[in-house]
Steps between C-alpha positions, in 0.01 A plus 500: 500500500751216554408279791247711670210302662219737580404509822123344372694183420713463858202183610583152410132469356663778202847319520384173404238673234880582340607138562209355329582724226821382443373103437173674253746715322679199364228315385523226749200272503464374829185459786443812680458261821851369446618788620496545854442818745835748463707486866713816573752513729821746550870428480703642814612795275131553455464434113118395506482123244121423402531099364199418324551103387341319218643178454318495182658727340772422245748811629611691819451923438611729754489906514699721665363849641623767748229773639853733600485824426758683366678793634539640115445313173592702227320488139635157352701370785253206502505368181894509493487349803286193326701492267813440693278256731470304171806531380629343878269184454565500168854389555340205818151364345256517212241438710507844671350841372430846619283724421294825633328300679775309698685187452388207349523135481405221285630166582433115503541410844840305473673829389258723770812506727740592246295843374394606879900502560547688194213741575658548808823595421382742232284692720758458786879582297361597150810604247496837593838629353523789224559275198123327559353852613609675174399200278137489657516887470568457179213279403261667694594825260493290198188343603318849523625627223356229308191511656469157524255482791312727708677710722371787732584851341682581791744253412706655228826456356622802718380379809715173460784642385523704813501181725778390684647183621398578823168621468428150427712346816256768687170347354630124525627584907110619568340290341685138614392515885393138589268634739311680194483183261246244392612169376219284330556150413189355278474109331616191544772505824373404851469731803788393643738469164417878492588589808808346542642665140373814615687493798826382330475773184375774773550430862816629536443845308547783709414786206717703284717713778790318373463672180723795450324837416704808423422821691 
């Protein structure tokens, strides 16, 4: 499901298994002792940032994760949800992705700052107006109908055509609680590089009450 960290994975020890993933994943041949022991500390809001650094590495990766749980999450509301997270960083930075498993990052280090802005703001005011919900509704449908990937067979065409606008305001409001949400920051960017971006793209987020839900 999109963004959920089990509750097995809630240590740093599993947290930085995840960051160490993220340099593997891409192939990046570096030392393992370049890489030195993941630090985690919290932001004021309580978002949770695990910075593993590897100076070696060629790239900076970073994953975003919340462990909320959601009041109600209706049959599809996540993936149109991803899709309309992708479709907001779409418009700020290439180097930004989501996925069911959260949001991604994959970045050389001088444009690092750039994506973890552009991460934040689509997690934090995503394009959330009917013309971008129908279009990723849309796709989602199309995508289904095709069969072009594997999709649970809960999820059927029915099920997203019944979704509304606000079902997925509802999902995106409980899920985006900073208190709730692991930042990891793996590769080449120092300890304290990483904290100060992750205290300019995050510091000041207070969650998604600002977001208008319809009764």
């Amino acid at each position: 499901m999109l963004f959920y960290i089990k509750k097995s994975m809630r240590t740093i020890k599993n947290l930085f298994i995840i960051a160490t993933a993220l340099l593997t994943s891409q192939s990046i041949q570096a030392q393992s002792s370049a890489m030195k022991d993941p630090v985690s500390f919290k932001l004021k809001n309580g978002l949770t940032v695990i910075v593993a650094e590897n100076q070696s590495a060629s790239k900076v990766f970073s994953s975003f994760n919340s462990e909320a749980q959601p009041s109600v999450s209706k049959t599809g509301a996540q993936e149109v949800l991803t899709a309309i997270l992708n479709t907001t960083a779409g418009q700020l930075a290439q180097q930004v992705s989501f996925s069911e498993k959260g949001g991604n990052i994959n970045a050389v280090s001088s444009d690092f700052d750039m994506a973890l802005q552009a991460l934040s703001t689509s997690v934090q005011q995503p394009t959330m107006d009917q013309e971008v919900f129908d279009t990723c509704k849309a796709e989602l449908i199309k995508s289904i109908e095709a069969r072009d990937r594997y999709y649970a067979p809960e999820l059927t065409v029915a099920a997203v055509e019944a979704l509304t606008l606000n079902d997925i305001r509802s999902l995106h409001h409980d899920l985006m609680v900073p208190s709730s949400i692991y930042l990891t920051i793996a590769g080449n960017i120092s300890l304290t590089d990483a904290k100060l971006l992750a205290k300019k793209s995050f510091g000041n987020w207070k969650g998604t009450d600002a977001i208008e839900i319809s009764k």
